[in-house]
TIMI-2910 file (N, C-alpha, C, CB; in pm, 1 decimal, decimal comma, always signed):
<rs>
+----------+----------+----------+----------+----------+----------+----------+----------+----------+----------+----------+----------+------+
!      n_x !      n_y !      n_z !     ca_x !     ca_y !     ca_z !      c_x !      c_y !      c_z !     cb_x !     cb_y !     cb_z ! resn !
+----------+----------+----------+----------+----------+----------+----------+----------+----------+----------+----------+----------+------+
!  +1676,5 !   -765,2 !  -5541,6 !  +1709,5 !   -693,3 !  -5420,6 !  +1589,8 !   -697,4 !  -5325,8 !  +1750,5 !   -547,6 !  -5452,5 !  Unk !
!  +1620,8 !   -739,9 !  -5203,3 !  +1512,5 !   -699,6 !  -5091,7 !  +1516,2 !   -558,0 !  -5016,3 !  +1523,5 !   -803,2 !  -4978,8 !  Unk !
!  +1369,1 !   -568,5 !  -5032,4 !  +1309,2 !   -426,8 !  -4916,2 !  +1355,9 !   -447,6 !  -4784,7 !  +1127,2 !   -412,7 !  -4890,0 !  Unk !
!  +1445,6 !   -403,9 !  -4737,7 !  +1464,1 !   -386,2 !  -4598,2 !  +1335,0 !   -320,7 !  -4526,4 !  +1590,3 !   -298,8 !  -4578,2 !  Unk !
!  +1263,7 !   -365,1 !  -4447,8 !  +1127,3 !   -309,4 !  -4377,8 !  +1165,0 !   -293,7 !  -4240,5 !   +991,3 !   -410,7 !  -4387,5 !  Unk !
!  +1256,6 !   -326,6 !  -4177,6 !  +1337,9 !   -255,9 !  -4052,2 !  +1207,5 !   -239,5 !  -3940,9 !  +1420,7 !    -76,6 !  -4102,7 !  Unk !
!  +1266,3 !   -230,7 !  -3828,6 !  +1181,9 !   -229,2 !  -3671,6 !  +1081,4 !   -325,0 !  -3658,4 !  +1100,5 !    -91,0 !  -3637,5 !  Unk !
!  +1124,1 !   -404,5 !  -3689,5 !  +1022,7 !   -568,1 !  -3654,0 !   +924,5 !   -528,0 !  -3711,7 !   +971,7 !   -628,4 !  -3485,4 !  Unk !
!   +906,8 !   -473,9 !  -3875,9 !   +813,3 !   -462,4 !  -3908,3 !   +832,0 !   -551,6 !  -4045,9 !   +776,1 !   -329,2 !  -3899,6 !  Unk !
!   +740,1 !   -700,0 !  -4060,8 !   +788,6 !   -780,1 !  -4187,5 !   +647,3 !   -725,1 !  -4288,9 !   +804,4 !   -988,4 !  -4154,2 !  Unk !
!   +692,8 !   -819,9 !  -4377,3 !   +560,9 !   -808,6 !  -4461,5 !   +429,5 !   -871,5 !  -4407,8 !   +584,3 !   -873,9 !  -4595,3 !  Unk !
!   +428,2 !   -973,2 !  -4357,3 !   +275,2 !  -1033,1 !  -4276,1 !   +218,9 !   -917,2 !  -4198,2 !   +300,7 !  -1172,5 !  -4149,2 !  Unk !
!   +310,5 !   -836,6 !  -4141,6 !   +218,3 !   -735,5 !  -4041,6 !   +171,5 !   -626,9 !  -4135,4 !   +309,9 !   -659,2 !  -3903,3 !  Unk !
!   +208,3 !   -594,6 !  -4287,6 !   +180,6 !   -519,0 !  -4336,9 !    +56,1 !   -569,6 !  -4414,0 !   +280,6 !   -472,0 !  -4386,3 !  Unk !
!    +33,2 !   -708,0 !  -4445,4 !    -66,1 !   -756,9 !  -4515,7 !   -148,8 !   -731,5 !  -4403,7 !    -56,4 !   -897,2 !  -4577,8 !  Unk !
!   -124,0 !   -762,2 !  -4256,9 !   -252,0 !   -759,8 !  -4145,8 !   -313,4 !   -597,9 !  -4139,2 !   -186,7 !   -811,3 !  -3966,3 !  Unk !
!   -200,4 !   -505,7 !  -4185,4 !   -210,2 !   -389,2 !  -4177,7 !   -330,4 !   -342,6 !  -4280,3 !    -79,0 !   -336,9 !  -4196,9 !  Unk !
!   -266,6 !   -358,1 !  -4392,4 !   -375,1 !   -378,2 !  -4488,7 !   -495,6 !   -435,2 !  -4445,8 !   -334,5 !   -453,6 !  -4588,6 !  Unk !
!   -549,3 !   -582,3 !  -4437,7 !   -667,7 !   -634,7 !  -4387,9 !   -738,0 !   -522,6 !  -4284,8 !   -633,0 !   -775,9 !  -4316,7 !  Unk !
!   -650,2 !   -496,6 !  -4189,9 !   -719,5 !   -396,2 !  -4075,4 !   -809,1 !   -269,8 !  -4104,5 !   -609,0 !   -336,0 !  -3995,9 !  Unk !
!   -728,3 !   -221,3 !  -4229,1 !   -745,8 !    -77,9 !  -4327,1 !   -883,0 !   -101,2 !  -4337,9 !   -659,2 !    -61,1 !  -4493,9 !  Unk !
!   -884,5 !   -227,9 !  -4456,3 !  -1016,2 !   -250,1 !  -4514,4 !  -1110,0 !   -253,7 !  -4447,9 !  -1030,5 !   -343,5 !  -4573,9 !  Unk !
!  -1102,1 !   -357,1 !  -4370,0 !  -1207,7 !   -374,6 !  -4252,4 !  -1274,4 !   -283,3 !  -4164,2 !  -1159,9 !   -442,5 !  -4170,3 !  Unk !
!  -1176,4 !   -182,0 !  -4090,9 !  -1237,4 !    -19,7 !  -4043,9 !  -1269,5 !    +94,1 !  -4160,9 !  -1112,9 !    +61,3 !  -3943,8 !  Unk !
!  -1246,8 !    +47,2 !  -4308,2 !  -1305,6 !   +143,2 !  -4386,4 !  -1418,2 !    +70,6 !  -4466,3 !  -1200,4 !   +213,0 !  -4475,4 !  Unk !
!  -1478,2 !    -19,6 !  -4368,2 !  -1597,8 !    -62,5 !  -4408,4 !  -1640,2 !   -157,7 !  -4498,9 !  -1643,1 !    +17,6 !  -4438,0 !  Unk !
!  -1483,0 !   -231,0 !  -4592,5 !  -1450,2 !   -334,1 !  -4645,0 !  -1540,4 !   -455,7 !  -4621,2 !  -1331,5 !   -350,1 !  -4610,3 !  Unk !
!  -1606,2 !   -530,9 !  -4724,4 !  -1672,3 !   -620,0 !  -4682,2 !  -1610,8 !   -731,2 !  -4640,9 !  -1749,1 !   -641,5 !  -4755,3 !  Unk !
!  -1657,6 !   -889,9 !  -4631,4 !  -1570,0 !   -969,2 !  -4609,5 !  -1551,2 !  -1007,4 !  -4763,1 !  -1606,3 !  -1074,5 !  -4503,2 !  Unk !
!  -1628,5 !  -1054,6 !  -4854,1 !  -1584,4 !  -1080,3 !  -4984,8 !  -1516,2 !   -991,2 !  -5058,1 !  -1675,1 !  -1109,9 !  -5052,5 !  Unk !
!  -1480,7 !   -869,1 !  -5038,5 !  -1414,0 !   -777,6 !  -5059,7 !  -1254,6 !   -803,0 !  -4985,8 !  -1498,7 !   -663,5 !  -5016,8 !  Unk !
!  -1261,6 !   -805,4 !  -4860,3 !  -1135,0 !   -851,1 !  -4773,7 !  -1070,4 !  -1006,3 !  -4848,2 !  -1196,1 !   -880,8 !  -4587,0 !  Unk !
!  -1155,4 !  -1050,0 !  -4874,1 !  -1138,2 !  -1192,0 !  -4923,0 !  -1033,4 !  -1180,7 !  -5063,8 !  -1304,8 !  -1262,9 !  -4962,5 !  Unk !
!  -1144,9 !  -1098,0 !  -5158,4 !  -1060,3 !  -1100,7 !  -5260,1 !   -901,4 !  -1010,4 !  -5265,1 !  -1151,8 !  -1059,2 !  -5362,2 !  Unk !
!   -957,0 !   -887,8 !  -5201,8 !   -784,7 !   -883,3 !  -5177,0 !   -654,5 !   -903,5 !  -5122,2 !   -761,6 !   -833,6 !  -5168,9 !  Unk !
!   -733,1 !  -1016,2 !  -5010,8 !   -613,8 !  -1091,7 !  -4950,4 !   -557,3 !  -1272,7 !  -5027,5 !   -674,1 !  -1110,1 !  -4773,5 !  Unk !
!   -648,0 !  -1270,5 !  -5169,2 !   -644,6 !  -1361,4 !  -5198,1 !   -689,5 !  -1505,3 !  -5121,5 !   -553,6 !  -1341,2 !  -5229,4 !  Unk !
!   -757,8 !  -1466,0 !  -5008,6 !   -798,2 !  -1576,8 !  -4974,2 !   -936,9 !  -1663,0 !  -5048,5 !   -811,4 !  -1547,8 !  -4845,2 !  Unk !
!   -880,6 !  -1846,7 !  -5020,2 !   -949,3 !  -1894,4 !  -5104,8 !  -1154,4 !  -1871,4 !  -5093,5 !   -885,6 !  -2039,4 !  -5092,8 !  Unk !
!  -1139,3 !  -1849,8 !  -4970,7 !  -1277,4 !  -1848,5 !  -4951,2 !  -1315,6 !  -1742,7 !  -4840,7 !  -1324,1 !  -1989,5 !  -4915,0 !  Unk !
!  -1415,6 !  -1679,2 !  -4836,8 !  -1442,2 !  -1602,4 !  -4717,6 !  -1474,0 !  -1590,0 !  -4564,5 !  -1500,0 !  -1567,2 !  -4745,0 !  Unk !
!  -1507,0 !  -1733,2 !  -4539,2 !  -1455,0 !  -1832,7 !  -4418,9 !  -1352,4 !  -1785,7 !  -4366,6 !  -1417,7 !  -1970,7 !  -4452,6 !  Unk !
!  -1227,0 !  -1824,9 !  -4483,1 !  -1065,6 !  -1776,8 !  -4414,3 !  -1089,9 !  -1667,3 !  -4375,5 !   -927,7 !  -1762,5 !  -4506,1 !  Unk !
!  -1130,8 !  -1569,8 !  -4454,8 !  -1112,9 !  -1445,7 !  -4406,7 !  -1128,6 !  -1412,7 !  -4291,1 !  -1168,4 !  -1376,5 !  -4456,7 !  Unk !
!  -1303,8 !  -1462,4 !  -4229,5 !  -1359,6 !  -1435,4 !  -4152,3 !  -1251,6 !  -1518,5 !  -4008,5 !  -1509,7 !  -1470,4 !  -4196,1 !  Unk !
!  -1214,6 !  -1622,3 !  -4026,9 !  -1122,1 !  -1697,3 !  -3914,6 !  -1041,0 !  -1640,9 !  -3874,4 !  -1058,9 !  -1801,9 !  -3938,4 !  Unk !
!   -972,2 !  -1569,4 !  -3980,3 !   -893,5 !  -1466,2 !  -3946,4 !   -913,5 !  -1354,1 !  -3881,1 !   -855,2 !  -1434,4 !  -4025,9 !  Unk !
!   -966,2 !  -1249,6 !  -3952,1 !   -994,1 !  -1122,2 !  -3914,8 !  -1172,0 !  -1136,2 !  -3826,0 !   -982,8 !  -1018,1 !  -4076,0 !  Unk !
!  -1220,7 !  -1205,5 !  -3826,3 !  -1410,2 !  -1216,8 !  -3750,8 !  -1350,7 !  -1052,2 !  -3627,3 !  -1469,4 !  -1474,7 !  -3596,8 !  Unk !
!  -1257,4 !  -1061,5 !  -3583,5 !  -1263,2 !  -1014,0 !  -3447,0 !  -1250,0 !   -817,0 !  -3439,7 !  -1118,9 !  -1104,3 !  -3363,2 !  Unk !
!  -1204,9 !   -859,5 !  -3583,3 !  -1210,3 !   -692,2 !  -3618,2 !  -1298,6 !   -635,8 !  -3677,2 !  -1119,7 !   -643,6 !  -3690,4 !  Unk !
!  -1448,6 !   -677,8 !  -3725,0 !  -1586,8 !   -670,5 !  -3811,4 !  -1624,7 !   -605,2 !  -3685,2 !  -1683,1 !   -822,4 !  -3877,8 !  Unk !
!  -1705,1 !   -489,6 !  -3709,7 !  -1821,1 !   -441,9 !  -3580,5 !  -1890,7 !   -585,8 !  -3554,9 !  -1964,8 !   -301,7 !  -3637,4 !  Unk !
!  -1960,4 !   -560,3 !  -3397,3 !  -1960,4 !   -675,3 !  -3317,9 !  -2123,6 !   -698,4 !  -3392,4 !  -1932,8 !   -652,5 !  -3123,2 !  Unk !
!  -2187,7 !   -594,0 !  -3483,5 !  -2310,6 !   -607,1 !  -3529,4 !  -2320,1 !   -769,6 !  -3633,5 !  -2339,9 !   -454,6 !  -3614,8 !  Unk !
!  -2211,2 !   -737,6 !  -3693,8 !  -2135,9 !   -819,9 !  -3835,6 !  -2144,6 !  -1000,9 !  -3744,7 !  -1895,1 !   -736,1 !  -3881,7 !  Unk !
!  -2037,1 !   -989,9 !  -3606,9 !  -2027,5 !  -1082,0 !  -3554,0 !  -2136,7 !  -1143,5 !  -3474,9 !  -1939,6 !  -1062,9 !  -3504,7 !  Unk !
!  -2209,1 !  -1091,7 !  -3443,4 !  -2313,8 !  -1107,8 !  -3383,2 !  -2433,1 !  -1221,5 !  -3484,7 !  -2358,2 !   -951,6 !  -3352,4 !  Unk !
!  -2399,3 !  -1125,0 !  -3621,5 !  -2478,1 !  -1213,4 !  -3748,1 !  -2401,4 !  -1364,7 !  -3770,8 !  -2464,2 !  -1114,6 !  -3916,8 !  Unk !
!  -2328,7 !  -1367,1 !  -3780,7 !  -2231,8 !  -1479,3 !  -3764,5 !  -2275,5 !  -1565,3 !  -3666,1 !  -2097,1 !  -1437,0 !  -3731,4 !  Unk !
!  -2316,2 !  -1561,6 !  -3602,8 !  -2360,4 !  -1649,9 !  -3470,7 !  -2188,1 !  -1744,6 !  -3452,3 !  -2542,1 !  -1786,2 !  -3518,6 !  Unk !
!  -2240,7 !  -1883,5 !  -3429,9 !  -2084,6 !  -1936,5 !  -3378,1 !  -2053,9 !  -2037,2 !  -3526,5 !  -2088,7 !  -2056,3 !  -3186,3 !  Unk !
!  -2033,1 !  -1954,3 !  -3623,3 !  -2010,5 !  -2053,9 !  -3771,4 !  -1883,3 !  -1981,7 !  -3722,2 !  -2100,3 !  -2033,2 !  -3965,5 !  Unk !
!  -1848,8 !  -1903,8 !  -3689,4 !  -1636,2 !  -1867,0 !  -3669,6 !  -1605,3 !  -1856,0 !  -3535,9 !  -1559,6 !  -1690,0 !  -3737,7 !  Unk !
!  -1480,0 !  -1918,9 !  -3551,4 !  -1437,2 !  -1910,9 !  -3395,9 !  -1397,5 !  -1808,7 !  -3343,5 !  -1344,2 !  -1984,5 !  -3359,6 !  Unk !
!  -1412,1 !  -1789,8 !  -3205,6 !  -1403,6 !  -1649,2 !  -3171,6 !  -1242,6 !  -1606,8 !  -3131,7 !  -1510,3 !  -1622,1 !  -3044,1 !  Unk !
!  -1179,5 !  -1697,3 !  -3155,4 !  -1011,4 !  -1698,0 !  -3090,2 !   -963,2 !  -1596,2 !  -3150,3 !   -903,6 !  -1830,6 !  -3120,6 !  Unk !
!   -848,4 !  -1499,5 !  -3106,3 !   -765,6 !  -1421,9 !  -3179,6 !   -627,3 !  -1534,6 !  -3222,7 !   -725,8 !  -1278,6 !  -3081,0 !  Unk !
!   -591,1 !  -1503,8 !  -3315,5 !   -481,1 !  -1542,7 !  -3399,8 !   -364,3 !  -1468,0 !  -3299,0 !   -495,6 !  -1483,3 !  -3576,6 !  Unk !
!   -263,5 !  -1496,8 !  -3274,2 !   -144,2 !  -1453,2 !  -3257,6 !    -10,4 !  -1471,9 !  -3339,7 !   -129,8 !  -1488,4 !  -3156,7 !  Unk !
!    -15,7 !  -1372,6 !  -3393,7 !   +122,3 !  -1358,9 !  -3506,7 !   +249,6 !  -1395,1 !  -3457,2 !   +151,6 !  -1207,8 !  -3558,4 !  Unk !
+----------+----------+----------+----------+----------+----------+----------+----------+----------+----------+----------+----------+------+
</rs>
C-alpha cells in the first residue's frame, strides 16, 4: 500500500526537508552525507552548499558550485 502524502507534497521534498533539518541543526556535511546516503560528501555539498552558514561556504572557496538546484 502507498502513503498518500497529498498537497504537492512527494517524498523528495521530504528527504530535502530532512537535509534542511540537519543542516540548520548544525548537521555536518559528512553527517548530512551519511544520512542521505550519499556516495560522497561532494554530492552533498552540490546539493545542499547553499544552505551551510556562508562561514562553511566561504571555506569551500569555488571547489562547489554555487547554483541552486531546482526541484
Amino acid at each position: 500500500m502507498l502513503l498518500e502524502l497529498g498537497n504537492g507534497v512527494t517524498w523528495h521534498s521530504l528527504r530535502h526537508f530532512y537535509a534542511s533539518t540537519l543542516i540548520y541543526s548544525g548537521a555536518s556535511v559528512k553527517a548530512v552525507q551519511e544520512r542521505l546516503g550519499h556516495s560522497s560528501a561532494e554530492t552533498s555539498l552540490k546539493i545542499y552548499a547553499h544552505m551551510w552558514p556562508s562561514g562553511l561556504r566561504s571555506r569551500l572557496g569555488g571547489s562547489v558550485r554555487r547554483g541552486r538546484r531546482r526541484w
